[in-house]
N, C-alpha and C positions, 0 to 999 in steps of 0.2 A: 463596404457591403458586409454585412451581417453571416458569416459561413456557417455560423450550428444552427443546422436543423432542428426545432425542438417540434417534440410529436407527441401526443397524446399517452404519456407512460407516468407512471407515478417516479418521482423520484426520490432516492433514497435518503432522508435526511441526515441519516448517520456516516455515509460515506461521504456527503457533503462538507459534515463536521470534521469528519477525520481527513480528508485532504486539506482542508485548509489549516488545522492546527497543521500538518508536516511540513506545508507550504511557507506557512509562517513561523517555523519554531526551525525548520532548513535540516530536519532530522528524518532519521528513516527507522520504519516498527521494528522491521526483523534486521538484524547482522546480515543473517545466510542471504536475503535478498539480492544481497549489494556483491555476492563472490561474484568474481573472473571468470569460473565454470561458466557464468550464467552470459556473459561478453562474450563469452567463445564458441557458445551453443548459434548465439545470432549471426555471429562473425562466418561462419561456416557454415551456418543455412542462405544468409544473402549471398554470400560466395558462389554459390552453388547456381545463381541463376543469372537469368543473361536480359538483361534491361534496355532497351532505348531508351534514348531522352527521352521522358513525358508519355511514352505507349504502355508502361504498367500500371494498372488500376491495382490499389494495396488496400486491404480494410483492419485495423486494429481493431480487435474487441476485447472489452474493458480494459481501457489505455492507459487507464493511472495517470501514474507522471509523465509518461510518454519515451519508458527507457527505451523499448522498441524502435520509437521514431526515429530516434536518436541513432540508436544503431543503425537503421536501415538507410537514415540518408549518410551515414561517416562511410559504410560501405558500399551502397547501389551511388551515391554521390547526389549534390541537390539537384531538384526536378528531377531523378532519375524516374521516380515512382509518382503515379496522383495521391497522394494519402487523404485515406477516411478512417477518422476516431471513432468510436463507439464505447461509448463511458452511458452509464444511468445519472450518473454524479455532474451535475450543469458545472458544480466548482471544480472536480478536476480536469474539465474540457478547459474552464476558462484559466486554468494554469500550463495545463498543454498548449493554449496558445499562445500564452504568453513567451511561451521559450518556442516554438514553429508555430508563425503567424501563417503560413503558405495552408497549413492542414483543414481538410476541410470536419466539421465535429458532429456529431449527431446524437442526441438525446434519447438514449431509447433500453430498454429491456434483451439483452442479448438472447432473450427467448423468442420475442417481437418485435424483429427489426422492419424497419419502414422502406425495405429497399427487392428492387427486383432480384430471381434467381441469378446468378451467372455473373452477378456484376463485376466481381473481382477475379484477376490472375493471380494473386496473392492475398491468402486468409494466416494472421497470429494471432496470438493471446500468451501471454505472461501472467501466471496467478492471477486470473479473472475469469476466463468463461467457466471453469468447474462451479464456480460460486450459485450459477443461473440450473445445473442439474445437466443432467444426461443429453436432452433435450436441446441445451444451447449448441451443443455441437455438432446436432442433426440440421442443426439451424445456419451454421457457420458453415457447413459443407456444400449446403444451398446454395449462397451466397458465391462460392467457387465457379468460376468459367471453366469449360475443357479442358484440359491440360493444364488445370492452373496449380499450384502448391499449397499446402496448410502446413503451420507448422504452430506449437503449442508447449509449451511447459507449464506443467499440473504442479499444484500440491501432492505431496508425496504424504501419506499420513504416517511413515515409519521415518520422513528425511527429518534434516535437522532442523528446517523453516520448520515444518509444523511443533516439533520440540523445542525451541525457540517461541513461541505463537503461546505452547503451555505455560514456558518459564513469565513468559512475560503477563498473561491473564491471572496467573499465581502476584506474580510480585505486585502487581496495581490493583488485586483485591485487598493484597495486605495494606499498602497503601493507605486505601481508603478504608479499612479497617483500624490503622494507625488516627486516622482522623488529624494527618500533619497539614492538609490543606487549613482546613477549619481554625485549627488552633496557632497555625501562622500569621495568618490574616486576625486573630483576636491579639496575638502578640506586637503587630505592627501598629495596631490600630494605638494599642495602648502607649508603642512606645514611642511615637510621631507624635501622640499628645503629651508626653514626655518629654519631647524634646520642643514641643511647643510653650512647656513652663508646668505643663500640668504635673500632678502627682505621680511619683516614680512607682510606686508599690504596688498600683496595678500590670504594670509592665514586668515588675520582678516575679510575679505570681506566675501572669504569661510564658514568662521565659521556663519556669518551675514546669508548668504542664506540659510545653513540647518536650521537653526532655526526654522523657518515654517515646515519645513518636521519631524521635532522631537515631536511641539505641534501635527500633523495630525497623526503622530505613537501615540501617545498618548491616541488621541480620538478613535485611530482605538482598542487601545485595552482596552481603556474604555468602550465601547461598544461590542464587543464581546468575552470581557476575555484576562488576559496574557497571556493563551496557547494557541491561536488561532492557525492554521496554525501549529500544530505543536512546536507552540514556538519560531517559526519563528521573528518576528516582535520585541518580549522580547527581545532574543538572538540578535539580529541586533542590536537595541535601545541600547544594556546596552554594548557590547563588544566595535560600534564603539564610545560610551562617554570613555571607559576606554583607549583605546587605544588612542583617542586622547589625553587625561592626560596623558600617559607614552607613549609619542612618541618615544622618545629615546631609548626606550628599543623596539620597535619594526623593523623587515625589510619592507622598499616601498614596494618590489616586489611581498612578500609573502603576503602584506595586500588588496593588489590591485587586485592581483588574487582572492586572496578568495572574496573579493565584485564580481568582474566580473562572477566570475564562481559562486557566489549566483546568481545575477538577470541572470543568463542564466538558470540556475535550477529553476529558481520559473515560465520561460515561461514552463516549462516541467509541473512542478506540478499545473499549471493554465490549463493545457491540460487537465492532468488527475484527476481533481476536476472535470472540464466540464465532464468528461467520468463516473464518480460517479453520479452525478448527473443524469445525464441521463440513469443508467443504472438502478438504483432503481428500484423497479418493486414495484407498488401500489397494491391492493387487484385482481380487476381482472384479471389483469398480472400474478399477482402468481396464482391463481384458472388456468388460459391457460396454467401454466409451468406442475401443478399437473395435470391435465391432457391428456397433452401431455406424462407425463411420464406414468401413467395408459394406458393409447393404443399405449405405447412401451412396454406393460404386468407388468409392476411392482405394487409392492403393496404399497399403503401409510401407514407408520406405523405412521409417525407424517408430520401434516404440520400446520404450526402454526407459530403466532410471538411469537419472545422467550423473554421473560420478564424479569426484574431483578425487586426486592425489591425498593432499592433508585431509579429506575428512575419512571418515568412516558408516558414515550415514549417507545415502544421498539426497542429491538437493530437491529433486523435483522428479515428476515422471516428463523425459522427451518424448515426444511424437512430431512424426512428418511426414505426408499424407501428398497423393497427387491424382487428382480427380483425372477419368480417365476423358479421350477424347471423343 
């Protein structure tokens, strides 16, 4: 049986593209994403609540990869919770189920969800409902039964992830200002006909032109770290020098696609940087979300930037919310 719901919303085609390169490339955008802060914020909100087998109804909105899921069943434990996804992105539903086949998924606009008031004792979001505006959160608190909990970590637009979110939209303009895609793919072409018997000279030209594009990968992650982007510009820099030393042992076709279908994923992931960016919510931004949700009757149990030890920045704004009875 078929469990995602698909409902009449347009979908996003670039968050489409962009989960699936992460999916298939087994990388993730931001560093900060991935801190322990962010394990322990969930760890201690599921801690905090008391489950039966199978009597919590949970709603994730904008579920991504499904780190949520993940935490909420390691610590409520499986079946503790009925989980519902809410992704726009049909592809990161069908990756979420791929790793919790149990979950049920739903297709929809976190502004315009397709579901009655009250349906859930448990409302999250992880870097996603700020993306949908003020509004998805008046939406998400709907969604809340009596007594039931919200709990949410925002983009911070002074934390590290959004400065992180900058370095990385900097580095993949240079990128593609370097124009190392383009001119990799005209060097392999030439040099696999090379090594098919054809004339070397075009290859050696080839090799001449990336050369500038390999010094500007260099500066780009001299300047904002090897892991920018994910890893992106490292992983590009160091696979196309290797490959080109072991031509031989490579195929054209499979090497060509994979460049092609990189710089067609990095215009995806240039979309959804811009969407980060702009979705952060600065202080009085966040003060308008907490009170929007206060005169939708909920109580503020926490709202706050969540802070980790090593950094200096923080990571995200917490929030945790308890609709009253």
């Amino acid at each position: 049986m078929d469990r995602t719901k698909s409902v009449s919303m347009p979908t996003d085609r670039s968050w489409d593209q962009y989960w699936r390169g992460m999916h298939q490339s087994g990388s993730n955008a931001i560093g900060g994403a991935n801190h322990p802060r962010l394990r322990e914020f969930w760890h201690e909100f599921f801690s905090s609540l008391q489950c039966g087998p199978g009597s919590t109804r949970m709603i994730d909105v904008a579920s991504g990869d499904g780190a949520i899921v993940e935490s909420a069943i390691e610590i409520l434990g499986e079946g503790a919770a009925d989980i519902t996804c809410l992704e726009i992105s049909r592809s990161a539903l069908e990756i979420l189920r791929e790793r919790f086949p149990a979950v049920k998924g739903v297709v929809a606009d976190a502004l315009r969800t397709p579901l009655a008031s009250g349906s859930f004792e448990i409302v999250t979001s992880q870097f996603g409902i700020e993306y949908a505006g003020i509004d998805a959160f008046k939406e998400a608190a709907r969604l809340l039964a009596p007594g039931g909990r919200m709990a949410c970590l925002v983009h911070h637009r002074s934390g590290i992830i959004y400065n992180e979110g900058l370095a990385s939209l900097d580095a993949v303009a240079g990128l593609a200002k370097s124009q190392f895609i383009p001119l990799s793919i005209v060097m392999f072409e030439a040099g696999f006909a090379a090594c098919r018997g054809a004339d070397r000279k075009p290859y050696d030209v080839a090799v001449q032109n990336l050369l500038p594009a390999f010094r500007q990968l260099e500066d780009l992650m001299r300047n904002h770290g090897t892991h920018v982007a994910g890893d992106t510009l490292l992983r590009l820099y160091t696979d196309v020098e290797k490959i080109d030393q072991h031509m031989e042992q490579y195929d054209q076709t499979e090497v060509i696609e994979w460049l092609t279908s990189l710089e067609s994923g990095l215009v995806a992931y240039t979309s959804n940087m811009m969407a980060l960016r702009d979705a952060a919510l600065n202080e009085a931004q966040f003060l308008a979300v907490c009170d929007a949700l206060e005169n939708a009757g909920l109580e503020l149990k926490q709202a706050v930037p969540l802070l980790a030890d090593n950094l200096k920045l923080p990571i995200a704004w917490a929030l945790t919310a308890k609709s009253g009875n």
